[in-house]
N, C-alpha and C positions, 0 to 999 in steps of 0.2 A: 595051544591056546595063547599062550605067552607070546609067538611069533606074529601073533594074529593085530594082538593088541600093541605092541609096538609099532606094526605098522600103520595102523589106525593111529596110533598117536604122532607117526613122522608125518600122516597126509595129511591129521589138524594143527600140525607145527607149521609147516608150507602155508597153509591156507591161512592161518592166524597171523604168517608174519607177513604174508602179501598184504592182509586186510589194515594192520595195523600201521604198514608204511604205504597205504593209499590214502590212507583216515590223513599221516599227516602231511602229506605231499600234496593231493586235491581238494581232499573233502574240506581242512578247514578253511581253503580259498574262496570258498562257496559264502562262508559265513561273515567273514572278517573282508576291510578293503582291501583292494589290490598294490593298494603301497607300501603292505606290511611285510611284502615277498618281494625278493630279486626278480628277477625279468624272465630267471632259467628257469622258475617255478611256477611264471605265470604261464609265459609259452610252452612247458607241458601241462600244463591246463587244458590249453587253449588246446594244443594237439589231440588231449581227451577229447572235451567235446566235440568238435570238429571230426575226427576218426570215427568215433561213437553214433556219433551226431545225437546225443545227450540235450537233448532241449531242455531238461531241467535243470542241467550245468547251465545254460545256455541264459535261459529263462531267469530262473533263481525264485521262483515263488515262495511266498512265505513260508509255505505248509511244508516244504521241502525245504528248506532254511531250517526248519522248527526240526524237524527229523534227524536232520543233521546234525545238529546240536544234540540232541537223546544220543547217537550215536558219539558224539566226542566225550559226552559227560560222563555215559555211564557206560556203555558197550566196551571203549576202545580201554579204559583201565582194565576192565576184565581179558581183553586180549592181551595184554601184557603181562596181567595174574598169570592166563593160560597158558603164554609163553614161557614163561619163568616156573611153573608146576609143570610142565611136562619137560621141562630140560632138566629142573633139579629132583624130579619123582618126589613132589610132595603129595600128601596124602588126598589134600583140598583140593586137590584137581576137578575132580568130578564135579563136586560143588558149583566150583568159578564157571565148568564149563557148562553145566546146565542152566547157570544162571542170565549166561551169553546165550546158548542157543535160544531159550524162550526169550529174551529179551531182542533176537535178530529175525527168528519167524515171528513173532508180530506186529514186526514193524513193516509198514509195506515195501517202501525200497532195498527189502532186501532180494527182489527178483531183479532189480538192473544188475547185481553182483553177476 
């Protein structure tokens, strides 16, 4: 059982820390202007939507602005909690990390992930 659950926690380590350096790579590009980023961060942007073909990247509508910001404010510290509880095996793991999952399945953008 022991084996089981460390691997489950290596596959939500991976996943937390991709999600965590997309949040700040893309996702806050979405919200903030584009002069607040170098060029090499907007042109992988660009690359995203474009690859993806992300028309909400694309678009930028409010409602999805709106979302994104729920995700910088309050999702992505919890990924960094997560991160930092499953590398030092603190107790509150579980906690941070059910507090992220319900907070990621209700939000609707989390089917573009």
């Amino acid at each position: 059982m022991g084996a089981l659950v460390k691997t489950i926690d290596a596959i939500l380590f991976v996943m937390f820390a991709i999600t965590a350096v997309n949040a700040v790579l893309i996702d806050v590009q979405l919200c903030l202007p584009a002069s607040f980023f170098p060029s090499s961060l907007a042109e992988l942007k660009n690359w995203y939507v474009h690859e993806f073909d992300d028309y909400l990247g694309k678009e930028k509508p409010h409602f999805f602005v709106g979302l994104i910001w729920v995700e910088l404010v309050f999702q992505w510290p919890l990924l960094v909690a997560n991160l930092y509880g499953i590398w030092a095996a603190k107790p509150w793991y579980n906690t941070t990390c059910l507090a992220y999952g319900a907070s990621f399945f209700t939000s609707p953008p989390w089917a573009l992930y």
